[in-house]
C-alpha positions as CSV (number, residue, x, y, z in Angstrom):
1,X,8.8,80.9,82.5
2,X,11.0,79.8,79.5
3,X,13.4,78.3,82.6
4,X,10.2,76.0,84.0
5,X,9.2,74.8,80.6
6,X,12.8,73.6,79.9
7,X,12.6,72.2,83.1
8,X,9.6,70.2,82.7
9,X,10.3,68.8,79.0
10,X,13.9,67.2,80.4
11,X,12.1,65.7,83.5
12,X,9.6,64.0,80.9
13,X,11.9,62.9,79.0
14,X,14.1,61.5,81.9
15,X,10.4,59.7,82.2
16,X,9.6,58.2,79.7
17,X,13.6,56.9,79.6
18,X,13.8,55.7,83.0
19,X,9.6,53.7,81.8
20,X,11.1,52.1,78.8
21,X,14.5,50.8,80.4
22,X,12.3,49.1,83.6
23,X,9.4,47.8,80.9
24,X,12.5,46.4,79.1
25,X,14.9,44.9,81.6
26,X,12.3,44.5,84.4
27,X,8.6,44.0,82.9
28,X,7.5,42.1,86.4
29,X,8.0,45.4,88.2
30,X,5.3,46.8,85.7
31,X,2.9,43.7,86.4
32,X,3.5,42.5,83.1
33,X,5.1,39.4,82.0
34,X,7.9,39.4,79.4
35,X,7.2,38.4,75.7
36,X,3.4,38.9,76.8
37,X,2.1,42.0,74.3
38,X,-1.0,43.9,73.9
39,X,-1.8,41.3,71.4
40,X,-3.0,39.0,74.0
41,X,-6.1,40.8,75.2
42,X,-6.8,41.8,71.4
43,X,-6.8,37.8,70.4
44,X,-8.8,37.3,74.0
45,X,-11.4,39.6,72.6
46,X,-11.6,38.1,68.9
47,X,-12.1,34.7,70.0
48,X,-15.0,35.9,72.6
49,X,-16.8,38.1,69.5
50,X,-16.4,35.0,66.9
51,X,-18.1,32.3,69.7
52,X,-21.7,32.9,68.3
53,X,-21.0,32.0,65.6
54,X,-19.5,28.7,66.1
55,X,-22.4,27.5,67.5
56,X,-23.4,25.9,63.8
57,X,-20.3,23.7,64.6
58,X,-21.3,20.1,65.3
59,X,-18.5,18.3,67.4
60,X,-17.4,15.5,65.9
61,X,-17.3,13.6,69.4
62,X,-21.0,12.9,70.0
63,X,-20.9,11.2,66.2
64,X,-17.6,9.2,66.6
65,X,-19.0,7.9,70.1
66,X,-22.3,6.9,68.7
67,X,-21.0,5.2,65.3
68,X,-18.1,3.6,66.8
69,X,-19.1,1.0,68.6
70,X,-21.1,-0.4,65.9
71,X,-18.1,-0.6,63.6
72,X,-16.0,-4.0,64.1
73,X,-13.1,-5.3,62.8
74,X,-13.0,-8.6,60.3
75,X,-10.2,-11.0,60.2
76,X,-10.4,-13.4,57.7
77,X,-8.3,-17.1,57.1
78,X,-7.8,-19.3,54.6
79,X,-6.3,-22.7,54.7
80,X,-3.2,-23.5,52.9
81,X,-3.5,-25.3,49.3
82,X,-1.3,-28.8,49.2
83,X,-0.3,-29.2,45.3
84,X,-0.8,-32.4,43.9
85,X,2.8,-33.6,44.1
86,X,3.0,-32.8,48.0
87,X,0.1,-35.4,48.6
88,X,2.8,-38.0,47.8
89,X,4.4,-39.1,50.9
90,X,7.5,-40.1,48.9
91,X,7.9,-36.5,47.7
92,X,7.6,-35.2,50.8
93,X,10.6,-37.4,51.8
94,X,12.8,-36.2,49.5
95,X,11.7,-33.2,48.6
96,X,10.4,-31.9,51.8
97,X,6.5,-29.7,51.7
98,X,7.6,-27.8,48.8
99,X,4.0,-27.6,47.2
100,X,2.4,-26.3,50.1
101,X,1.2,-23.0,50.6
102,X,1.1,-20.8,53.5
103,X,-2.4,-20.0,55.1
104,X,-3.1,-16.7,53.9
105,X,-5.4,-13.9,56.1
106,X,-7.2,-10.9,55.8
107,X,-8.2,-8.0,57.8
108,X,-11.3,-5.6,57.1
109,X,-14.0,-3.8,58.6
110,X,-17.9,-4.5,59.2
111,X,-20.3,-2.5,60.3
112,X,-23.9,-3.7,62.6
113,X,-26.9,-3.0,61.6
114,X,-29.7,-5.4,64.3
115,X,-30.0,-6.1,66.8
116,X,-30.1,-9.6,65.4
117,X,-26.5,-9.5,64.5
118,X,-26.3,-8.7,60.7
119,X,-23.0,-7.0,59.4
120,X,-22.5,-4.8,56.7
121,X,-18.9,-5.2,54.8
122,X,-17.5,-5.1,51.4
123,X,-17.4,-8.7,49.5
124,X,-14.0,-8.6,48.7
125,X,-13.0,-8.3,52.8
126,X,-14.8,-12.0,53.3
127,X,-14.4,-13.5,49.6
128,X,-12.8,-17.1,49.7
129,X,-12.3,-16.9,53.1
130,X,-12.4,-20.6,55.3
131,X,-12.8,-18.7,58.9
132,X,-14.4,-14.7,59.2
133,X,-13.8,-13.9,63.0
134,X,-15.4,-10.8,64.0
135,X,-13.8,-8.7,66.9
136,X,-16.1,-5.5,68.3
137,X,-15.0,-2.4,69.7
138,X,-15.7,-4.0,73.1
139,X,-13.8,-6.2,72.9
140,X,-15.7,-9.7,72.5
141,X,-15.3,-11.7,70.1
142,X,-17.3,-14.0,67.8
143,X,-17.2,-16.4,64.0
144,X,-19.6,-14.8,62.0
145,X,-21.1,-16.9,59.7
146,X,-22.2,-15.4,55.5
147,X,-25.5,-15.0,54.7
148,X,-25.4,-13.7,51.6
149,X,-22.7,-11.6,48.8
150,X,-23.4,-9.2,46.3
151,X,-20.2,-9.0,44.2
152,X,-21.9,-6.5,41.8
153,X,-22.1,-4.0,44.1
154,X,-18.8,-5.7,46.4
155,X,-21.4,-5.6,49.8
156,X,-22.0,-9.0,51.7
157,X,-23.9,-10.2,55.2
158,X,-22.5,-11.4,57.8
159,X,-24.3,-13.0,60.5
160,X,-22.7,-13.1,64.4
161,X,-24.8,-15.1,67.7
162,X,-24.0,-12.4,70.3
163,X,-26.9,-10.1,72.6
164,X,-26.6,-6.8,73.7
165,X,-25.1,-5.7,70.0
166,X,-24.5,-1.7,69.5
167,X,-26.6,-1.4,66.3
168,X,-25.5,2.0,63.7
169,X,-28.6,4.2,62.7
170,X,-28.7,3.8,58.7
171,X,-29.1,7.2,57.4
172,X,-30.6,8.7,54.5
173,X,-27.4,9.2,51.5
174,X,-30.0,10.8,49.3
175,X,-29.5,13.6,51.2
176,X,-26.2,14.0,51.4
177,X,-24.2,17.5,49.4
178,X,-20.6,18.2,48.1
179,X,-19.4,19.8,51.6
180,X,-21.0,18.0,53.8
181,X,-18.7,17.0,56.8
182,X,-18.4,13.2,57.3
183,X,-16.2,10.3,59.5
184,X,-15.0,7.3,58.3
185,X,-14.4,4.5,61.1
186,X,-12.7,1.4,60.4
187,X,-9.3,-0.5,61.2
188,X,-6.6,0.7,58.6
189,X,-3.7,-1.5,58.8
190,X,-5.1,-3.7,61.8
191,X,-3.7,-0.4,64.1
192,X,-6.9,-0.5,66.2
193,X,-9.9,1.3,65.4
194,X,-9.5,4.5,63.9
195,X,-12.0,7.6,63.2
196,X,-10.7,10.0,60.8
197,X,-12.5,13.3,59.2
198,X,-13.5,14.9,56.0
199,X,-16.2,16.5,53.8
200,X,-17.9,14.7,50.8
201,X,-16.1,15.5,47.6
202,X,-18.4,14.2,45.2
203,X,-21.5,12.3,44.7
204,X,-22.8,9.9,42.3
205,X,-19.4,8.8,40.8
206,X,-19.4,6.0,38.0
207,X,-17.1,4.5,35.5
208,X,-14.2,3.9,38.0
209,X,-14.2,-0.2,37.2
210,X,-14.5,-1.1,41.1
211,X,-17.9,-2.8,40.6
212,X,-20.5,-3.5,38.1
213,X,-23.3,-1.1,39.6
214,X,-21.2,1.9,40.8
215,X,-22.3,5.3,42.3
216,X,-20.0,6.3,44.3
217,X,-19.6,8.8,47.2
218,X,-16.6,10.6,47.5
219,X,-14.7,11.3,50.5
220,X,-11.1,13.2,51.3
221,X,-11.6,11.1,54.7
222,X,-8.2,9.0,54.8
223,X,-9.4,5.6,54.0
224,X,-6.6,3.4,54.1
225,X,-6.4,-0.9,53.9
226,X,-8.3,-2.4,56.8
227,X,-11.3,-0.2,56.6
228,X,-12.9,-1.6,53.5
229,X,-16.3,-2.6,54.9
230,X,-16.4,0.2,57.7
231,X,-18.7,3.2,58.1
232,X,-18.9,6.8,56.3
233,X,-20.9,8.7,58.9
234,X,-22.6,11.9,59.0
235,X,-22.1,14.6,61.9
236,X,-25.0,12.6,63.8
237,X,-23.3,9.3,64.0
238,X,-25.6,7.7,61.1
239,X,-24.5,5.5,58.6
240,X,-24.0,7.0,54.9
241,X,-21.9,5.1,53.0
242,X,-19.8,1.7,53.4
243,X,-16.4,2.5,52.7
244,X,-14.8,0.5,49.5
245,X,-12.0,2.0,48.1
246,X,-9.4,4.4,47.5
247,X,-7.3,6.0,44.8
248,X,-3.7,5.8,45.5
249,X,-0.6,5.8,44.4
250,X,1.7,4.6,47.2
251,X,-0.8,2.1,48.7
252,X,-2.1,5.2,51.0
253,X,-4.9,7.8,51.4
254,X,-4.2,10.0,49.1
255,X,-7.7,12.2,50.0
256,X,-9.9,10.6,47.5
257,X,-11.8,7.4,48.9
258,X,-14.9,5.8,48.0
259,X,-18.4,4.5,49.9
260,X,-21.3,2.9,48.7
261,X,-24.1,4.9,49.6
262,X,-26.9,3.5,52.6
263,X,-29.6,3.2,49.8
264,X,-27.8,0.8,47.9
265,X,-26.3,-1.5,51.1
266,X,-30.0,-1.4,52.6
267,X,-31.6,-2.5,49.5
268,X,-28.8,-5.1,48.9
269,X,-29.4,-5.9,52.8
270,X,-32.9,-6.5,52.6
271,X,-33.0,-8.7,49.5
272,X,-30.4,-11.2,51.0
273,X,-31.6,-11.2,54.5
274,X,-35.3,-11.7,52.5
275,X,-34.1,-14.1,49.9
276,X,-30.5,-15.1,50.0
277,X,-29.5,-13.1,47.3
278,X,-30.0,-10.0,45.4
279,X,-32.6,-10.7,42.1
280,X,-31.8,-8.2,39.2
281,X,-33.4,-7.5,35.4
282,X,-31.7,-7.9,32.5
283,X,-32.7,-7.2,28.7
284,X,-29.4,-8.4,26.8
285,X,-28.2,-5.0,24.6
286,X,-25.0,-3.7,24.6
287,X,-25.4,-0.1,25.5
288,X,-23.1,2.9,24.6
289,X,-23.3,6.5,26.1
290,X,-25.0,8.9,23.0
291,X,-22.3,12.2,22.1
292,X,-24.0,15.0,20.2
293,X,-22.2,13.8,17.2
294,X,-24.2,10.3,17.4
295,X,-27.4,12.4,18.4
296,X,-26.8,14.5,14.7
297,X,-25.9,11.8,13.0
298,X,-29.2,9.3,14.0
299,X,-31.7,12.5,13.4
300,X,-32.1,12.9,17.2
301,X,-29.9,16.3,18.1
302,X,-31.0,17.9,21.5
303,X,-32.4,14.7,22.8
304,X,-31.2,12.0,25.7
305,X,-30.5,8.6,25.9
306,X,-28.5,5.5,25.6
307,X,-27.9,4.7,22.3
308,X,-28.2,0.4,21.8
309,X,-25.2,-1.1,19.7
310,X,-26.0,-4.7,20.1
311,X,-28.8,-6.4,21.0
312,X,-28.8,-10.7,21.9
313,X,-30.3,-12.4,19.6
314,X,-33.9,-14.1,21.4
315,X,-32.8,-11.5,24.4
316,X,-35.9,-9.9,26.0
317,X,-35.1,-6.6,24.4
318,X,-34.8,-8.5,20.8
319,X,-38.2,-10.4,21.3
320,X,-40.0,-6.9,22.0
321,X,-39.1,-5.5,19.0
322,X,-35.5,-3.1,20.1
323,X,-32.8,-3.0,17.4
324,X,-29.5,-1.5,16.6
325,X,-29.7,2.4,16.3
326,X,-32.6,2.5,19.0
327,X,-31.9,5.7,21.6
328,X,-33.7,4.3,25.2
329,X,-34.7,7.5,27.2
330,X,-37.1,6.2,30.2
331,X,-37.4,2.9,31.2
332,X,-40.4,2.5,33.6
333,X,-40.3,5.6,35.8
334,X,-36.7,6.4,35.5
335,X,-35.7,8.7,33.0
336,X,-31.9,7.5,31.8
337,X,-29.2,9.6,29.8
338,X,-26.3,7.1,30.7
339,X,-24.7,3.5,30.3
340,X,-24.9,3.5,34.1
341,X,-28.4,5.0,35.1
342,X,-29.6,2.6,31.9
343,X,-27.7,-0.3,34.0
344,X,-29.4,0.5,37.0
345,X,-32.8,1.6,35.9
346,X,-32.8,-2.4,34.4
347,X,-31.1,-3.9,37.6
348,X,-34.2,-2.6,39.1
349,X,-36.5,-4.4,37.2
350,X,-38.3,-7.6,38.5
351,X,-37.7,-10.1,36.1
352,X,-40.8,-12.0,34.4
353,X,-42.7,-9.1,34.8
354,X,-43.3,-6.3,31.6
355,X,-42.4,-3.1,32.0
356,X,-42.1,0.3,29.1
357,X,-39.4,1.6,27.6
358,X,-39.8,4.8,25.8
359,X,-37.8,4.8,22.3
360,X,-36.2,7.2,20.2
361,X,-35.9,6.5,16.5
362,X,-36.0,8.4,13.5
363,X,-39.5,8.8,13.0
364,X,-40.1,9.8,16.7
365,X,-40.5,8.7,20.2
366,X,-42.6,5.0,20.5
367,X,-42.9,2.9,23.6
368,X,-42.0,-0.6,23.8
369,X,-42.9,-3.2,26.9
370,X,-39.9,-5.4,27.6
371,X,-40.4,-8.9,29.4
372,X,-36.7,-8.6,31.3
373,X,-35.3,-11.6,32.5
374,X,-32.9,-12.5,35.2
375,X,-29.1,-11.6,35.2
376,X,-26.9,-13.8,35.9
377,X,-24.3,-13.1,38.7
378,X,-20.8,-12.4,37.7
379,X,-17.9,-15.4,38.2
380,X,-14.9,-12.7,38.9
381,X,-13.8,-10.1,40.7
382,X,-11.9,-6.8,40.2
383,X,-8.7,-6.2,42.5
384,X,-9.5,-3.3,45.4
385,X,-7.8,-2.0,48.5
């Protein structure tokens, strides 16, 4: 007996030796192919078990496919400046074309909204230019003539005469939230037309000097020169935003872009395609943000507002009675507790016609009506990329 089991434990082990040899020098003769582990059918299995719940996952195809021919690029010309001196024929005889500039171009992008052939793009793509040539995603190409600019918020129209346009679905930016996937489409660095991806990083931004009325969404899309003027889409392929601007340090994405939201381009849209330009209220005070130690000092702690450090002499807001000191918390329906939401609650006025301001002084709340007029539109421009 004790012969047999001795017997039997050296054939196993002959076994198992002769198994591990042949699944190391020859793993075809097992069926199996070398470097291939059990790993395989484990990552086989996780991928199958995790499918259900990808089903939430929108492809980003569908969205790209439907947005992207909508989005065109802009090239923009301007005709060389002769100096003075180079007028003189003499000059140029001796002297050659010294005072003559080169022609200088641009390069953008735009982004159709009708059928009718009206473009969305940023101001500063189109600004000064002699010639705006429009190129779309099909290929065809067409002069597209201004309608109208908004430097204020850095949008302009753009008007081309083709038919059968691909027209973008404006979406609602109301809605968007901090995580929401998003596509930016435009022609960075005249390559071609490019679609790149990212979530929205912030909403609402202000104070970044870009424009006068600023509220900013923020994208880590790579936004790069040559897609100012092109389209921030949702997962659905719906316009959201007209991209504007980036931070950067080299002159690249650097993951923190900007877009004007739809509800401001479709309100600037409708008031230039309606009147030829966008019609704003203005009051004439110089407004300043109200700290808690300005809130403690003027009597007011725990309260909101705007506090008013200036106000134009025979302004609107001076001829209804507002003064130095005054704390503005509501105008009309809008409730404000910044420089900016003060800025735009008034922008939204329509001038010539009265409207309430509720006011905080020391001896309580009182509520003045305000005759705005109309503001005047800026003469400059900040510099963007």
């Amino acid at each position: 007996m004790k012969r047999l089991w001795l017997l039997f434990a050296q054939s196993v082990t002959v076994l198992v030796a002769v198994f591990f040899v042949v699944a190391t020098l020859k793993p075809d003769w097992l069926g199996r192919r070398p470097g291939v582990t059990s790993v395989v059918p484990v990552f086989e299995a996780i991928t199958s078990s995790s499918a259900p719940a990808a089903e939430g996952v929108t492809s980003f195809r569908t969205a790209a496919q439907v947005a992207s021919a909508a989005v065109v690029s802009i090239n923009t010309s301007k005709a060389p400046v002769n100096s003075p001196p180079n007028m003189d024929p003499w000059f140029r005889f001796f002297f050659g074309d010294q005072g003559r500039s080169q022609p200088q171009s641009g390069l953008g992008s735009g982004v159709i909204v009708s059928p009718a052939g009206y473009i969305l793009t940023n101001n500063h793509v189109i600004e000064e230019a002699d010639e705006i040539e429009v190129m779309l995603n099909d290929g065809r190409r067409s002069v597209a003539q201004v309608i109208g600019t908004d430097p204020e918020t850095d949008l302009a129209i753009l008007k081309i005469d083709l038919t059968g346009l691909p027209v973008i679905a404006l979406g609602n930016s109301d809605e968007l939230a901090i995580g929401d996937p998003v596509l930016a489409i435009g022609n960075p660095f005249g390559v071609g037309q490019t679609v790149t991806s990212g979530i929205v990083s912030a909403l609402g931004r202000t104070q970044l000097g870009i424009n006068t009325f600023e509220n900013f969404i923020q994208t880590d899309a790579a936004i790069n020169p040559g897609n100012s003027g092109g389209a921030l889409v949702d997962v659905h392929g719906h316009l959201m935003g007209i991209n504007t601007a980036i931070y950067s340090r080299s002159g690249g994405s650097m993951g923190i872009g900007f877009a004007i939201p739809t509800s401001t381009a479709r309100s600037v849209l409708e008031a230039i395609v309606r009147d030829g330009q966008v019609t704003r209220g203005w009051i004439g005070v110089e407004p300043q943000d109200l700290t808690t130690e300005m809130a403690e000092s003027f009597g007011i702690a725990g309260m909101q507002g705007v506090i008013i450090t200036g106000v134009l002499q025979n302004g609107p807001a001076a001829q209804a009675g507002i003064r130095p000191g005054d704390v503005i918390s509501r105008v009309g329906d809008r409730d404000v507790a910044s420089v900016a939401e003060l800025l735009s609650a008034v922008a939204a006025l329509t001038p010539g016609v009265p409207a309430q301001l509720q006011v905080i002084r020391r001896d309580g709340r009182t509520a003045v009506e305000v005759t705005p007029g109309r503001r005047n539109l800026p003469t400059s421009n900040g510099q963007r990329r």
